[in-house]
Backbone as CSV, one residue per row, in Angstrom:
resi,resn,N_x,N_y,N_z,CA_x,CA_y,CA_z,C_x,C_y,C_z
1,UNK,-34.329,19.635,-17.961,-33.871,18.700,-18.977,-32.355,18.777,-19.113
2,UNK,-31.847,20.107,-19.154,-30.473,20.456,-19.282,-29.286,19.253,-18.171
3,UNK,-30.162,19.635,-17.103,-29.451,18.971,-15.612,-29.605,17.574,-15.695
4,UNK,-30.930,17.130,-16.509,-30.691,15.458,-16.815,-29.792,15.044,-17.220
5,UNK,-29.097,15.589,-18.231,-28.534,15.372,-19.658,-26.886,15.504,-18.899
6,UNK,-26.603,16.181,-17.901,-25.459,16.649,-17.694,-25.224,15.596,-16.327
7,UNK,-26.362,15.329,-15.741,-26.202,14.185,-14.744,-25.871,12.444,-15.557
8,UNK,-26.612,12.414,-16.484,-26.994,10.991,-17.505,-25.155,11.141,-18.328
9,UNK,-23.980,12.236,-18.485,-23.135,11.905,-19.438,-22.193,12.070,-18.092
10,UNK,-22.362,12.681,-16.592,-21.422,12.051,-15.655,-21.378,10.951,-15.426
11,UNK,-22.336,10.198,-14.999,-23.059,9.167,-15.155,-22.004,7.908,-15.734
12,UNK,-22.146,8.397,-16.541,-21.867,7.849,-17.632,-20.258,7.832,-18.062
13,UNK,-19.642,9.243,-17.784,-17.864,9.033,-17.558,-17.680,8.404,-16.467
14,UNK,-18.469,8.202,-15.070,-18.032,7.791,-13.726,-18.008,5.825,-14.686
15,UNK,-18.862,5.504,-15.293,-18.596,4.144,-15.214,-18.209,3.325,-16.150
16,UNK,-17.408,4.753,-17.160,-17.118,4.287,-18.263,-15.189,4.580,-17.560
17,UNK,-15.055,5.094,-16.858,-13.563,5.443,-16.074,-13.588,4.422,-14.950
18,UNK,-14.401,3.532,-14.412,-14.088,3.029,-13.287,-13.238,1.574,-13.793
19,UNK,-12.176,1.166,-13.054,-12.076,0.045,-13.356,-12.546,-1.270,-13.386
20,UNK,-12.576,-1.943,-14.043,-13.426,-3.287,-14.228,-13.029,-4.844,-13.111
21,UNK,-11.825,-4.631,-13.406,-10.754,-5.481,-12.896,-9.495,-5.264,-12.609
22,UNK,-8.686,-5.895,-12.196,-7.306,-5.586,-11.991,-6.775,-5.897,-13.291
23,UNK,-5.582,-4.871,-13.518,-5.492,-4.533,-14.878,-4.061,-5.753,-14.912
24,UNK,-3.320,-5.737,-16.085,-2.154,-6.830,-16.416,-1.180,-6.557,-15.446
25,UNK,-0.950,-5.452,-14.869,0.337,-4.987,-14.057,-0.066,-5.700,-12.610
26,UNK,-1.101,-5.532,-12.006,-1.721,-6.552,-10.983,-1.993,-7.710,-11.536
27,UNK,-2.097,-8.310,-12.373,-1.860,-9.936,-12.068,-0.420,-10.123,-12.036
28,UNK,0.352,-9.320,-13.093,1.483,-9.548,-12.913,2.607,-9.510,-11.513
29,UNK,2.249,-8.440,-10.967,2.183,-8.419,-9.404,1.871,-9.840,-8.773
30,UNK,0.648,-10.203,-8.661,0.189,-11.796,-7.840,0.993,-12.616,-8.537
31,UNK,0.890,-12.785,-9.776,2.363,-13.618,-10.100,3.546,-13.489,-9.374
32,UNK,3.915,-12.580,-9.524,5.771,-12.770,-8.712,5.252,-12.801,-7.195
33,UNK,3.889,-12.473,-6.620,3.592,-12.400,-5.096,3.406,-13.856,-5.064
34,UNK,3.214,-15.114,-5.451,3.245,-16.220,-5.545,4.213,-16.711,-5.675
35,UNK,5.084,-16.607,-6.450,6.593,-17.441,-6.810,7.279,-17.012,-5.596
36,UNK,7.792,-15.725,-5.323,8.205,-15.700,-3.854,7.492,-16.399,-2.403
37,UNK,6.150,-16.232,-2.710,6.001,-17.210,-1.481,6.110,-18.786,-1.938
38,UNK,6.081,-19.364,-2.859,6.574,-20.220,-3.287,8.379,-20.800,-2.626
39,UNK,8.905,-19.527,-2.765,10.537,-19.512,-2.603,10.563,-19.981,-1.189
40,UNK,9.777,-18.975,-0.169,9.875,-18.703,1.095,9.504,-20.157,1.820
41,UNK,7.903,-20.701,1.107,7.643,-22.365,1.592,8.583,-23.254,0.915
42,UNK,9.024,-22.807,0.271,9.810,-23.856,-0.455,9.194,-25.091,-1.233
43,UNK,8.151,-24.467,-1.996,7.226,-25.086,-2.985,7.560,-25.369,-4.152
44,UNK,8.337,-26.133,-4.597,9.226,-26.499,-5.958,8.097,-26.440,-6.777
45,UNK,6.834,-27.092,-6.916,6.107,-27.559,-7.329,5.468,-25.538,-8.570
46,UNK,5.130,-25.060,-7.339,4.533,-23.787,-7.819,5.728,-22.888,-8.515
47,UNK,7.011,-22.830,-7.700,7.828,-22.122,-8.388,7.995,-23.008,-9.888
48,UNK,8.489,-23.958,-10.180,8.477,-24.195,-11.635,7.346,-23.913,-12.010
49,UNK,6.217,-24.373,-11.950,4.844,-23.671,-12.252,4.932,-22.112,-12.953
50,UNK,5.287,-21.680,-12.239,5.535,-19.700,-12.803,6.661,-19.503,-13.492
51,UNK,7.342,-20.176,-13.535,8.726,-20.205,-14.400,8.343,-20.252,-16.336
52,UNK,8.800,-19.585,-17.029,8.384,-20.003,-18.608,9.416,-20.996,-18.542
53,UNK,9.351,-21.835,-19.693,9.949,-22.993,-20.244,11.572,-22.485,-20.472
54,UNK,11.567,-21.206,-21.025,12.419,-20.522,-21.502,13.432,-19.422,-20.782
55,UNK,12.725,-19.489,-19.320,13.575,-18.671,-18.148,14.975,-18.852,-18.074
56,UNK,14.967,-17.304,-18.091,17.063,-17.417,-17.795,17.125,-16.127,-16.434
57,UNK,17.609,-16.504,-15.563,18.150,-15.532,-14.404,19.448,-15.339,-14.387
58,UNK,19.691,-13.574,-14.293,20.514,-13.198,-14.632,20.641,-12.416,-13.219
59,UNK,22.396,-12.678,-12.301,23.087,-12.179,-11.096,22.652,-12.807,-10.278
60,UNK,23.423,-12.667,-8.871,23.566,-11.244,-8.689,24.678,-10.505,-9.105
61,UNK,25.804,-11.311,-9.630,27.307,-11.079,-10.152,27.023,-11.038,-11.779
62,UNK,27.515,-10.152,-12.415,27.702,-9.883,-14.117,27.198,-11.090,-14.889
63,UNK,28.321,-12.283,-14.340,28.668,-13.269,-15.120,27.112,-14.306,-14.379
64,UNK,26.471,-13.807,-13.609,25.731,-14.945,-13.398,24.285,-14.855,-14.149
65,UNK,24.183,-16.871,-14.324,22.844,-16.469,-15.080,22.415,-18.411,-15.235
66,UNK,21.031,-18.311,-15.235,20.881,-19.998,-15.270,19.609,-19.988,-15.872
67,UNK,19.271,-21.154,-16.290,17.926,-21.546,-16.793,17.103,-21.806,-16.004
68,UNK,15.769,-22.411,-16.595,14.799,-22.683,-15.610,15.459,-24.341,-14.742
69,UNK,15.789,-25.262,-15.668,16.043,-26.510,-15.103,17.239,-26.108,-13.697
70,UNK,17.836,-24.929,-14.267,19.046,-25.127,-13.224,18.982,-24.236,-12.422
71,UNK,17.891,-22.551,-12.082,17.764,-22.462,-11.311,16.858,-23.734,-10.319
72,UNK,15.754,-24.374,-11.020,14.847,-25.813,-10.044,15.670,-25.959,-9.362
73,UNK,17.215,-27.030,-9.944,17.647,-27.402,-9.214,18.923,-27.041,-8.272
74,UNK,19.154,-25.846,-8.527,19.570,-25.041,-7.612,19.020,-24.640,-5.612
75,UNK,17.672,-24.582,-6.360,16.705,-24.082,-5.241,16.652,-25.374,-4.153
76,UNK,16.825,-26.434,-5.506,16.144,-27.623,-4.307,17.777,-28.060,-3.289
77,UNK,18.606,-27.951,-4.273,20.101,-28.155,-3.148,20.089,-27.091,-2.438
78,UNK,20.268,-26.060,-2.653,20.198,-25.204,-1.820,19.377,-25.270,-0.332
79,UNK,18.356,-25.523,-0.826,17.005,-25.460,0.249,17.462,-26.819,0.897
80,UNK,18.027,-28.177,0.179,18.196,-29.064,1.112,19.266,-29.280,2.113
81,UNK,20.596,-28.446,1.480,21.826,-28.415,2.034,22.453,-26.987,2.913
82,UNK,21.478,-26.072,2.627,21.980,-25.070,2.670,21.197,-23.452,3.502
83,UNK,19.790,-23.531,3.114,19.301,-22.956,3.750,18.326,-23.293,4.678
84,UNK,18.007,-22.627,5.580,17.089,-23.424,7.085,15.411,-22.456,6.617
85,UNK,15.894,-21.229,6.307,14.493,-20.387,6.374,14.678,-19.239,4.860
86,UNK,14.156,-18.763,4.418,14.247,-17.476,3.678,13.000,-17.041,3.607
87,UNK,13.108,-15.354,4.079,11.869,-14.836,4.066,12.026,-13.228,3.525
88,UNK,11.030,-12.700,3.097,11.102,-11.018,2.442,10.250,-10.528,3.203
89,UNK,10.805,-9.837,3.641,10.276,-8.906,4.711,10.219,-7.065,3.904
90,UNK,8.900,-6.417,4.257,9.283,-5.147,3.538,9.083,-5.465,2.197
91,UNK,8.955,-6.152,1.425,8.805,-6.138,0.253,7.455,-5.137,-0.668
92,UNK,8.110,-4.715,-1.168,7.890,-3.512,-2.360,7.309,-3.666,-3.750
93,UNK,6.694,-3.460,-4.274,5.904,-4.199,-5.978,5.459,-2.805,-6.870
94,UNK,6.203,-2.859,-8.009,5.983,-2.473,-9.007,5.741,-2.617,-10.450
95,UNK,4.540,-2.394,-11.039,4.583,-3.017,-12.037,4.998,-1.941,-13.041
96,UNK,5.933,-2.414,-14.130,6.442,-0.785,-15.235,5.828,-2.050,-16.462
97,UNK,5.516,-1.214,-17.662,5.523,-1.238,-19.210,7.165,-1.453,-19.988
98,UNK,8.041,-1.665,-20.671,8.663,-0.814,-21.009,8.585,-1.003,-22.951
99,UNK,8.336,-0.089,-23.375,7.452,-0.384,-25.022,8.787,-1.258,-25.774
100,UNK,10.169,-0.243,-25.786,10.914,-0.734,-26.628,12.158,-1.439,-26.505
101,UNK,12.778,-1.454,-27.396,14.462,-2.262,-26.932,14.473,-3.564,-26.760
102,UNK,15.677,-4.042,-25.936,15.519,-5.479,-25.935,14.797,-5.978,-25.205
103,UNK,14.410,-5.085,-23.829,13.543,-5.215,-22.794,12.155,-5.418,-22.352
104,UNK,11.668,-4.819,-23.921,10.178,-4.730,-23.759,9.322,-5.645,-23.577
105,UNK,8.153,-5.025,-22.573,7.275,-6.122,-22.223,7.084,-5.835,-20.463
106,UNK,5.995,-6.542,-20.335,5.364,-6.244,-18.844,6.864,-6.780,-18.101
107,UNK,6.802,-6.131,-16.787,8.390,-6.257,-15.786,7.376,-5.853,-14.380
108,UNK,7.825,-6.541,-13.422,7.420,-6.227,-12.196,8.982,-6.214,-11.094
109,UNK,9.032,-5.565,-10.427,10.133,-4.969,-9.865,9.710,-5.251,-8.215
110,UNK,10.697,-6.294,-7.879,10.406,-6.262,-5.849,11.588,-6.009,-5.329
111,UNK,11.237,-4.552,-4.244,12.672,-4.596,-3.649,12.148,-5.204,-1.480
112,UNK,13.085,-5.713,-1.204,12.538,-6.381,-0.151,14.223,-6.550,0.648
113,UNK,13.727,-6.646,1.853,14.578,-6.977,3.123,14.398,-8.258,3.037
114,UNK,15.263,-9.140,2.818,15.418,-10.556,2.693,16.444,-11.210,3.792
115,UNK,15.582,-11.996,4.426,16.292,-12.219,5.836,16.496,-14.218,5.624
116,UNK,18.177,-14.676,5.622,18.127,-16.384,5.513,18.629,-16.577,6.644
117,UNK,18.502,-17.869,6.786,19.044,-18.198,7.980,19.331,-19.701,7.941
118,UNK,20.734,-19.469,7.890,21.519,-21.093,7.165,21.172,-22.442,8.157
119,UNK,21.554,-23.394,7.576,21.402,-24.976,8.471,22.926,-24.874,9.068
120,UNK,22.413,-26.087,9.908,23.544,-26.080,10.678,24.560,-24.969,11.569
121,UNK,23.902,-24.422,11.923,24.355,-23.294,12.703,25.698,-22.306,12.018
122,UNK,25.350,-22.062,10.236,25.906,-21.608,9.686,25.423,-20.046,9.905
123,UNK,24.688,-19.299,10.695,24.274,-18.002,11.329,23.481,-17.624,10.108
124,UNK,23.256,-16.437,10.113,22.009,-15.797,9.178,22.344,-14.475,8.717
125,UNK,21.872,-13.968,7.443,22.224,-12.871,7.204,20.867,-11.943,6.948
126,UNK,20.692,-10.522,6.528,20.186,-9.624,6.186,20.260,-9.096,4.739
127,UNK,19.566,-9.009,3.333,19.874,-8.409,2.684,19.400,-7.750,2.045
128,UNK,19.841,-6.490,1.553,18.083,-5.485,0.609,18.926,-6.311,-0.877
129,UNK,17.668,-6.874,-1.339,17.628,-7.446,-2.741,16.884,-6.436,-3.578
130,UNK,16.945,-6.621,-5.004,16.252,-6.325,-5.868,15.565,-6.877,-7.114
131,UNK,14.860,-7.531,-7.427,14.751,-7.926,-8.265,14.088,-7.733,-9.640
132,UNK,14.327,-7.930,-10.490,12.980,-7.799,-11.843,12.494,-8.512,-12.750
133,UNK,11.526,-8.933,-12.493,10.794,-10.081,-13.410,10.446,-9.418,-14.578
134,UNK,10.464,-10.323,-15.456,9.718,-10.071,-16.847,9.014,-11.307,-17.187
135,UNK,7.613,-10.985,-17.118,6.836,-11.657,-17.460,5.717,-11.559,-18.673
136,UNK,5.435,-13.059,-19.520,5.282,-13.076,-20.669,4.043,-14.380,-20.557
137,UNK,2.934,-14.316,-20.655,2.165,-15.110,-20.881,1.374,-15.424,-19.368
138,UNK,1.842,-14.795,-18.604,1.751,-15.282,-16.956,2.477,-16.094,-16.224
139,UNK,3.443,-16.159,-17.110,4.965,-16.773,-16.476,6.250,-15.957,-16.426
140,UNK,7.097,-16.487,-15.814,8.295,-15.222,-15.264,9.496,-15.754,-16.496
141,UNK,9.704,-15.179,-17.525,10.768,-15.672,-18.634,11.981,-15.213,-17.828
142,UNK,12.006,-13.937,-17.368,13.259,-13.656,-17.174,13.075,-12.539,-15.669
143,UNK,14.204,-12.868,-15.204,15.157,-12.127,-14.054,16.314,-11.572,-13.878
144,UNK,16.467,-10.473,-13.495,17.752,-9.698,-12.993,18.058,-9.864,-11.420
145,UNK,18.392,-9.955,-10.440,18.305,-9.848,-9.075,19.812,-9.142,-8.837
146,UNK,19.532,-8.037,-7.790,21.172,-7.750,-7.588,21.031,-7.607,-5.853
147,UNK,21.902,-7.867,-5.208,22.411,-7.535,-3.875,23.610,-7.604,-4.045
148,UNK,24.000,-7.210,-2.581,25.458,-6.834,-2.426,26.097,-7.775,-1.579
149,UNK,26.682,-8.690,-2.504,26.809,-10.218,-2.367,28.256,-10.246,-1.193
150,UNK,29.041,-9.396,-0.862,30.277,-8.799,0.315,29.388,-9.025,1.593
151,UNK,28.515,-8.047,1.694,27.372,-7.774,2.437,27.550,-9.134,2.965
152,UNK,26.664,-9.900,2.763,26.263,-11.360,3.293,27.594,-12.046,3.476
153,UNK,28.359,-11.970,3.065,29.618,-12.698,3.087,30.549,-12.337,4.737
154,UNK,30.272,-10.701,4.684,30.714,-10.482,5.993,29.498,-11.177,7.086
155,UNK,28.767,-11.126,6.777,27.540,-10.806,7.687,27.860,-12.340,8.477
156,UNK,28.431,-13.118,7.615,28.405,-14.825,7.873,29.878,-14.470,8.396
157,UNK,30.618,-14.379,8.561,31.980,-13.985,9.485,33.048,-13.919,8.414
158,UNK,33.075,-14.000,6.917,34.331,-14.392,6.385,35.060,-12.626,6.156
159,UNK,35.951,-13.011,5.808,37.209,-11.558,5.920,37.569,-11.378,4.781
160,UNK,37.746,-10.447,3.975,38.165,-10.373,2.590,39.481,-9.815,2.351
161,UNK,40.634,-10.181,2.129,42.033,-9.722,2.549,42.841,-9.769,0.781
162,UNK,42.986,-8.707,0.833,43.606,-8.569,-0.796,44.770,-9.414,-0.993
163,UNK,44.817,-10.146,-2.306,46.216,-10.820,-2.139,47.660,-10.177,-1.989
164,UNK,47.544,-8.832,-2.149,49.354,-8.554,-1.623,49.202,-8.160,-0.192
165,UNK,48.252,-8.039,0.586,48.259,-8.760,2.295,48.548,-9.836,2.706
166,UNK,48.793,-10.373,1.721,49.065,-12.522,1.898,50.615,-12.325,2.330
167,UNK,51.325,-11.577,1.753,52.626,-11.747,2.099,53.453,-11.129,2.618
């Protein structure tokens, strides 16, 4: 009887501990795993889709930062004038909590080898990005993204020459 009782309350932690479903940090995950492939097809349609009403992206420079209307239409000049391919390669997913501050709230974190490759035989670059979503309802309110915006700049041939080299 003893061994019933001790089999019937393992039993019983095994399926009261197992998970049910994928918990908020995995959907939140397939969320941003969607909007990036969104980015990559160049699916305007789905990326505003995952966007909150209220999205602001912030960098990769201090001062940078846009809304949802103006990253849209960012993406779509961009994508029409400007880029030929963008893809994340290596990409990395984390989902963090963070309880307090100004920050708080589900955040999913992708770091990825991000490889473009311009129109017009403007050549292609390499870059480790980072990014961090914060997401709120199952939409992405907000973003940080940083790379090392020199990086790509050389990578495309330009030269960076301090102005008292000018003269």
């Amino acid at each position: 009887m003893k061994m019933k009782k001790l089999l019937l309350i393992g039993l019983l932690f095994v399926a009261v501990s197992c998970d049910s479903g994928p918990d908020e940090g995995d959907a939140n995950i397939e969320i941003v795993k969607k909007y990036i492939s969104a980015v990559e097809s160049k699916d305007y349609a789905t990326m505003e889709s995952l966007l909150a009403d209220n999205y602001i992206g912030i960098g990769p420079s201090v001062n940078d930062s846009t809304s949802k209307p103006q990253a849209m239409e960012n993406w779509k000049d961009e994508s029409a004038d400007l880029y030929e391919n963008i893809s994340y390669e290596k990409s990395r997913f984390v989902a963090v909590e963070e309880d307090e501050g100004d920050n708080a709230g589900q955040w999913v974190a992708n770091w990825a080898l991000v490889k473009i490759r311009y129109k017009n035989d403007g050549g292609s670059a390499t870059l480790l990005a980072n990014t961090m979503y914060k997401l709120v309802n199952n939409k992405i309110e907000k973003s940080y993204t940083f790379y090392n915006e020199s990086d790509v700049l050389e990578q495309l041939g330009y030269i960076t020459i301090h102005p008292d080299d000018l003269y």
